[in-house]
N, C-alpha and C positions, 0 to 999 in steps of 0.2 A: 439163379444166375443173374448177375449183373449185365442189364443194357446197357451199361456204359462206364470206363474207368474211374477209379478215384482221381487221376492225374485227371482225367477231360473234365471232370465238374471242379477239381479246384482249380482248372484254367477257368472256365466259365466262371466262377465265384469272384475271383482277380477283375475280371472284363465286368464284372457289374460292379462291384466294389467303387472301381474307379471312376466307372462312372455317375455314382452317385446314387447307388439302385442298394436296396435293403433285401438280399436276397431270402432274409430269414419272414421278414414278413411276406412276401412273395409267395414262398410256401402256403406259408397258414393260410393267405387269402385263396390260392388254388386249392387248398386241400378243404377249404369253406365251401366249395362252389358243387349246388346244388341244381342237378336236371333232369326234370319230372320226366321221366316216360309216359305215353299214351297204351291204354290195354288195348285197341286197335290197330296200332302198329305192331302185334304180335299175332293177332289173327290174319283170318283171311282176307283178305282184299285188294283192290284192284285199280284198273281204270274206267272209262264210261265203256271201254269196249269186250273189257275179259277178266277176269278172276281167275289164274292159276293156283287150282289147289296143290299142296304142300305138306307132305309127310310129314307128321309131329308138329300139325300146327294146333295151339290150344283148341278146346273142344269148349268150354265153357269161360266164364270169370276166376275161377278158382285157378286155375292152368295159364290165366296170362298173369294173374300173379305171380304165379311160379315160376313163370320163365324172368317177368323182371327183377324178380328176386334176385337171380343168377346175375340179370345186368350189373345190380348196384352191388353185389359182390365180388365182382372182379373190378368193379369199374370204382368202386368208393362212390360213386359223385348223383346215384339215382336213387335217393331214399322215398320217395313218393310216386304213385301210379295213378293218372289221369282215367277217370269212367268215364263212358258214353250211354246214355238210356236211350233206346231199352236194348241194345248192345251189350250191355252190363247186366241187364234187371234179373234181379232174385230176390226169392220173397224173405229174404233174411238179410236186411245190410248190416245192420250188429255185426251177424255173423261172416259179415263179407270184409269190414272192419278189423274185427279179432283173427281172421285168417291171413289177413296183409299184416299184423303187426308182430303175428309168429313168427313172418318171415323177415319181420326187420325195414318192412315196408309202414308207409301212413298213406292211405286215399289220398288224393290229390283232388285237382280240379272236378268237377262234375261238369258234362256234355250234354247239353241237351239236344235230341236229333230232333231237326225243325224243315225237315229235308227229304227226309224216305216215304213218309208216311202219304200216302196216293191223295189224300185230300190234300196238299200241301204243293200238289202240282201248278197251281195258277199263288202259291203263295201262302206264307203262314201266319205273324202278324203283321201283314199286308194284303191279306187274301180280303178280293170286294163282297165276300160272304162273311159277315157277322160269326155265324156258329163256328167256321174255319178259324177265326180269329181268338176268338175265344177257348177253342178246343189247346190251340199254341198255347195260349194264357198259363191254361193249366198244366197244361206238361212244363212249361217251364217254374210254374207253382209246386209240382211233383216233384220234379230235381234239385227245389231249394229242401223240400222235406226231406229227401235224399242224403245232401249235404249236414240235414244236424243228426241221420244215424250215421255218418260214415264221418264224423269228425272234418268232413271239408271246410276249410274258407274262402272258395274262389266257385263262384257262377261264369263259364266259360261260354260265352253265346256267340256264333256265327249263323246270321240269316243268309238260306240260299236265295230269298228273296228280289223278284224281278224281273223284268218282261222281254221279252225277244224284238217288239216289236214298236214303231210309235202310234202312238192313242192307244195301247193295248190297256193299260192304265193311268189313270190319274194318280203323276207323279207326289204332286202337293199334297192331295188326298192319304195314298199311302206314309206317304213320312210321318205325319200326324197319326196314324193310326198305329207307327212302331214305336213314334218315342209314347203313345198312350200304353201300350202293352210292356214297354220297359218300365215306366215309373208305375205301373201295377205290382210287378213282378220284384223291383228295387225298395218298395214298400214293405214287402214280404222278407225283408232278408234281417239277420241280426246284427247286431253288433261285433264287429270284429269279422264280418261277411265282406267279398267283393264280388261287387258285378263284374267282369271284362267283358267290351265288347269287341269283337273282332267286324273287319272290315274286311271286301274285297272287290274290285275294280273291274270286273267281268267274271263271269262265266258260275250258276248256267243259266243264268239273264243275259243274255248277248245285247239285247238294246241297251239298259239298264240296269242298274242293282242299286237296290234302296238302300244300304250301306255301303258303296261303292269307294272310299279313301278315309283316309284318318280324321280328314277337318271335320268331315260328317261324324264320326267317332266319338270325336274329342267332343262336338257341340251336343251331342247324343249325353255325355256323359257328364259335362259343364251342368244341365239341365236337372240330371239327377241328383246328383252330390256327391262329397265326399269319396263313397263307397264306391262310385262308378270309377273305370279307368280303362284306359285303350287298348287292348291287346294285338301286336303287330306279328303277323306272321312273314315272313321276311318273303315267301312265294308268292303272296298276293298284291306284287305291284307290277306293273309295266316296266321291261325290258331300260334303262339307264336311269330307275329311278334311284333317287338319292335317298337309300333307308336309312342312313345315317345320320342324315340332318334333320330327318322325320322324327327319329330316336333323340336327339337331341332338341328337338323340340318340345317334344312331350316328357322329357325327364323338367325340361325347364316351367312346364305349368305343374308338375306334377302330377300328372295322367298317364304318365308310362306303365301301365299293371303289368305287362308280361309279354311275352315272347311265343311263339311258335315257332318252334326252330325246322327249318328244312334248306334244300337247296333247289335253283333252278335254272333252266336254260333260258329258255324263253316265255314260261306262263306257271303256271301252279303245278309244276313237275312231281313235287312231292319227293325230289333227292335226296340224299346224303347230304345233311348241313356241312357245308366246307367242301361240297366235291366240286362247284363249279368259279365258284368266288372265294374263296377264304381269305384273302384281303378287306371284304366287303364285312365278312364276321369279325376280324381283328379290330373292322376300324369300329365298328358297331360294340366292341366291347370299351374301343378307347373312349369314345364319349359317356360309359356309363362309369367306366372309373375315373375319370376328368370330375364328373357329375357328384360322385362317393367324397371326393374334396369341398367341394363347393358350399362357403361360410352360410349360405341359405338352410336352413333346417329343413326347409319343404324339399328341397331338391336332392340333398344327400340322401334324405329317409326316404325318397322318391327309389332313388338307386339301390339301396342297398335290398328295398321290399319288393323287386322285381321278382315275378313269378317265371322263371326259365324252363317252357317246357317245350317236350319234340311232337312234333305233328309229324307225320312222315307214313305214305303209305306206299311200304315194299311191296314191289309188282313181281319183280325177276329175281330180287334178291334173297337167299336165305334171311329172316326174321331178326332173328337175334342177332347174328354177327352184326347185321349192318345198324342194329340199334347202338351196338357194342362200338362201332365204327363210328355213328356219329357223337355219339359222348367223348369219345378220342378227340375227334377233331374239333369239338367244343373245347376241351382241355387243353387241348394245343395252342389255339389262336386268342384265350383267355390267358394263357401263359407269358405269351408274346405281350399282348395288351400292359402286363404286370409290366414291362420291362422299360415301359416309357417312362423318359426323364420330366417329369410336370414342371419344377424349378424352370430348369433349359429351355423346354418348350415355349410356356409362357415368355420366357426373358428374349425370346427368338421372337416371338408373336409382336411383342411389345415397340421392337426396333423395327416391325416391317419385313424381316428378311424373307423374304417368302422363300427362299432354295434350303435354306439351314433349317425354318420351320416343318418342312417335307421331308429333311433327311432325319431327323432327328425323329419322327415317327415312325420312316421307313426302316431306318437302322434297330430298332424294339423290333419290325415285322420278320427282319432279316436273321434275324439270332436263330439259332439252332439251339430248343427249348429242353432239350430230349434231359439233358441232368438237371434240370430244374423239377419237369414231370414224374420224373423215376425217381427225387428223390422225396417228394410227396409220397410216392407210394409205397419205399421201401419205408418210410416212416410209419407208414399206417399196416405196414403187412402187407399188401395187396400185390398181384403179380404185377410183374414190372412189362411186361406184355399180357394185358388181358385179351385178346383177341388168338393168342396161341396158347393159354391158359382156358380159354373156353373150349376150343378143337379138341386139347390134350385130357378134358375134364370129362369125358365119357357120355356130358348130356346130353349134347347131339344126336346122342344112338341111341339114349335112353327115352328122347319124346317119338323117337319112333314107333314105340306101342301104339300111341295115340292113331297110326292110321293118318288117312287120309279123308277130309271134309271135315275140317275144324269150324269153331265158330268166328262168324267174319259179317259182313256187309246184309 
């Protein structure tokens, strides 16, 4: 059944036509658009204060495949599944490899947890104990080996790294001691390999955190090379931060590596990407399509080699739907993004108008995208509502075998 008439998408088709919009390329680039799921957003876990366990929630690696299987099956747009060690670890990754590609899946990023592990409590490479530091060294050495059985090209690092307190550590000290453990680790990697490093600006260093914003990021990964590049997860900034101009910044040195897509209210919520802002994700895709134009070679191949993946950890929500949910509302506001007039805008930019420059963005956020979306997907087969396509597909009751205490945190 059709979501929507033929009469409403050939008004819509009229309304972009006219103004200047190529609604057929529109398509193909929405129907391009690629968002990695994390296998931990399908397990169990939590916040700092409770872990609600979850009927049918995966039990191992093998089973959060299986579930994002289903995602990128209804959804078209999630062909790859991010690991986490040793959240993931099995003593076969070939075989962990060849069981994601049966299902029409490829590994994604590799995680490495720098975080859990009880020596890792006063820090990991920044811990003022040597062995601690080195012990990091190799687990992040472990999950580049990781990476060439499981066909990855993305080293995804996030340090919890950082003190509560002041003089707890020697600030200077520390930094020096991670960009030395990055360029050990950046050493190790091959060609056609990227490091991302993520960044975040509190917690659970409440004084400090040794990768605390993007500049420290960006300069982390200037140091490196090449292969280094920023990874921004849209939850890890302070409440009016401008992530847009962040993103357009770092697409402009060509440092932008990737995304962690989430939503939040006030701090590192771990939402629904689009449940609280989705203006904030519209405009964050307009400067990466502005950017896909851009007579620079560094900076379009900047954009276009974005790694789009969801970080998200469902506390109250069923699993999948809401993975299923936020891929929607990536699709959505990536849709909208397509709809801006770049010609116009510029020509708007150029004379100063600043109210014509605003509406002309505004008016792409304001369209009602829904025939644009459905007819990607009636091209590709896919249901025209996957989230009542999942309900009505019987899997819901079928992971209920699985019981309760799955694998998680």
């Amino acid at each position: 059944m059709k979501a929507w008439s033929d009469e409403a998408y050939t008004l819509f088709e009229i309304q972009q036509r006219d103004r200047g919009i190529d609604v057929d390329a529109a398509v193909r680039r929405l129907s391009a658009l690629a968002v990695e799921t994390p296998s931990w957003g399908y397990g169990d876990s939590g916040t700092r204060f409770k872990v609600f366990q979850k009927e049918g929630v995966p039990r191992n690696p093998y089973e959060k495949i299986d579930d994002a299987a289903v995602v990128h099956q209804l959804t078209g747009a999630c062909p790859s599944v991010a690991i986490h060690i040793p959240w993931d670890k099995v003593d076969d990754y070939q075989y962990l490899r060849d069981y994601a590609l049966q299902r029409g899946l490829r590994i994604g990023a590799v995680n490495p947890n720098l975080f859990q592990d009880d020596d890792y409590m006063l820090g990991s490479a920044t811990n003022a104990d040597a062995v601690i530091r080195n012990k990091a060294i190799r687990h992040m050495l472990e999950c580049v080996d990781v990476m060439r059985e499981v066909g990855s090209s993305a080293l995804s690092l996030w340090f919890a790294d950082g003190t509560n307190y002041p003089g707890q550590g020697h600030i200077r000290r520390r930094k020096r001691w991670l960009q030395e453990a990055l360029t050990e680790v950046y050493a190790a990697l091959d060609p056609g390999m990227r490091m991302l490093i993520e960044y975040k600006f509190f917690e659970p260093g409440f004084y400090h955190t040794d990768l605390a914003d993007w500049g420290m990021a960006l300069q982390a990964a200037n140091q490196l090379g090449g292969q280094a590049q920023v990874l921004v997860d849209i939850g890890h900034h302070a409440p009016g931060t401008n992530v847009e101009h962040i993103v357009a910044y770092l697409l402009d040195e060509g440092k932008l590596g990737g995304f962690h897509f989430n939503s939040r209210k006030y701090a590192d919520d771990d939402l629904i990407v689009g449940a609280m802002n989705p203006y904030e994700l519209f405009l964050i895709f307009y400067q990466i399509l502005d950017a896909e134009r851009d007579t620079d070679g560094l900076v379009a191949r900047t954009a276009y080699e974005i790694a789009y993946m969801i970080d998200q950890s469902h506390v109250i929500e069923p699993k999948i739907p809401a993975m299923i949910r936020s891929v929607c509302n990536i699709q959505t506001q990536f849709a909208k993004a397509l709809l801006i007039q770049h010609e116009e805008l510029q020509d708007l930019q150029a004379k100063n108008d600043v109210l014509g420059a605003e509406h002309a963005v505004r008016t792409a956020f304001e369209f009602d995208v829904t025939p644009l979306v459905c007819r990607m997907r009636e091209e590709r087969g896919l249901p025209m509502d996957p989230m009542r396509a999942y309900y009505e597909s019987g899997y819901a009751e079928k992971i209920c075998e699985r019981g309760v205490g799955g694998s998680g945190w």
